[in-house]
Phi, psi and omega in degrees: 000150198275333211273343158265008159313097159318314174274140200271003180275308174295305183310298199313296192311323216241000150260325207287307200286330204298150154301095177318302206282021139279015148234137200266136163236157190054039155306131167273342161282138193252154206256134182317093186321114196275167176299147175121312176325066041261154142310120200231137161277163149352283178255150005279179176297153152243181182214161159318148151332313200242066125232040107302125180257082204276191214237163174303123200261035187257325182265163172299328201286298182313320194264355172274333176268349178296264208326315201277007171233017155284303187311326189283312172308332199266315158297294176326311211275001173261267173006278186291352199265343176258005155278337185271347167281356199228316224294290192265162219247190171035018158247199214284179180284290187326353195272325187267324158318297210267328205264340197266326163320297204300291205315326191270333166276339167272356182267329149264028165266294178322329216255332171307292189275336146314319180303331189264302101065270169278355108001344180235334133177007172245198174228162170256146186130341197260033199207116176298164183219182188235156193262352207311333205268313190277330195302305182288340174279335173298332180291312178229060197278347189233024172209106159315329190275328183300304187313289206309301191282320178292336171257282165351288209279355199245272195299276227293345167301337176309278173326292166328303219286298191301274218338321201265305143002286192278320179304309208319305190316303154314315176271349181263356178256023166082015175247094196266011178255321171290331163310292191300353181270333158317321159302313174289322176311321192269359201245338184267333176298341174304305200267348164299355192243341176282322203268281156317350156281311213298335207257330197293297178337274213304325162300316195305294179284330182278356166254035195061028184239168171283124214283330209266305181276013173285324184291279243295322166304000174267323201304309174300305167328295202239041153040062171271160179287114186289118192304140136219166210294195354295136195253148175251099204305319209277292155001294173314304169309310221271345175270034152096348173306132174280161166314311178314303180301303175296294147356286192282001183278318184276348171303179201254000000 
């Protein structure tokens, strides 16, 4: 299973490599939970969120731990998008087609920003990281509508949000390479977060609920972080958030 592959050089090449018609969809038995789960190497540490300390991205070392807690989002975010091919049962195929699609576009996203990475003289693995992204799928590893609004649509939504930022950031310390790989990353995260309104609507109408007070009510359950701005509405628009929905985000 891909997803207790420790090494993160190997997880990326072998989803990237992976089959659809090597995975199963739309089982209605839902399948054991293997030991393991996700796989991690030795390095990097992880830490609380807030003992990261970035570093100034004016030096190689500051702009080097950037990339290496971008590279870090991007692993995870393979973690979650192949937890999401196995973990729940009974739904439509395409539901399991499309996260394995997402998992195979964050593995070369991860494999972009290593790559890059090493061009400035490190690895990943040499920068402590924060676990906050694995935390929250652990939270709602046993309600499919939670996982779908709190990750896809909450954290990993983030990242639009972050992108114009960070490029900005990237490009005034002359790395304009790593700036374009951030551009293909927001171009692809657009439709990952998109992938993710499409299935939470679709839980959302099959049970009969109201899509906007169904988040808060989850978000307040399991206790996610209320996104704040500056938000990026055209990012946002284009991964499918409705008006109604950008209105409760921004409110004060």
């Amino acid at each position: 299973m891909l997803l207790v592959t420790n090494d993160p050089h190997r997880k990326a090449a072998l989803t990237r490599e992976s089959s659809l018609d090597k995975h199963p969809a739309g089982s209605a038995e839902a399948l054991s939970e293997p030991a393991g789960i996700p796989g991690r190497p030795a390095r990097p540490e992880l830490l609380a969120h807030y003992e990261i300390k970035p570093g100034s991205v004016g030096t190689p070392h500051g702009r080097a731990a950037l990339i290496h807690a971008l590279a870090h989002i991007e692993l995870n975010a393979i973690d979650l998008a192949l937890d999401l091919t196995w973990r729940f049962a009974g739904l439509p195929d395409e539901f399991y087609f499309q996260w394995l699609v997402v998992a195979q576009e964050e593995a070369l996203h991860f494999e972009l920003l290593r790559d890059h990475l090493r061009t400035i003289g490190y690895e990943y693995g040499d920068f402590p990281a924060h676990n906050a992204l694995w935390e929250m799928a652990e939270k709602t590893k046993h309600d499919i509508l939670a996982r779908i609004a709190l990750v896809p649509r909450t954290l990993e939504a983030r990242g639009l949000d972050a992108s114009p930022a960070v490029k900005a950031k990237l490009e005034k310390a002359g790395d304009r390479a790593g700036a374009e790989i951030l551009d293909l990353i927001l171009r692809d995260e657009i439709g990952h977060v998109a992938v993710g309104n499409r299935w939470y609507r679709w839980l959302c109408n099959q049970r009969g609920l109201d899509h906007i007070a169904t988040y808060a009510e989850l978000a307040t359950r399991y206790g996610a972080p209320r996104p704040r701005g500056p938000f990026n509405m055209d990012a946002r628009r284009a991964a499918g958030f409705d008006e109604d929905e950008l209105k409760y985000l921004a409110r004060d």
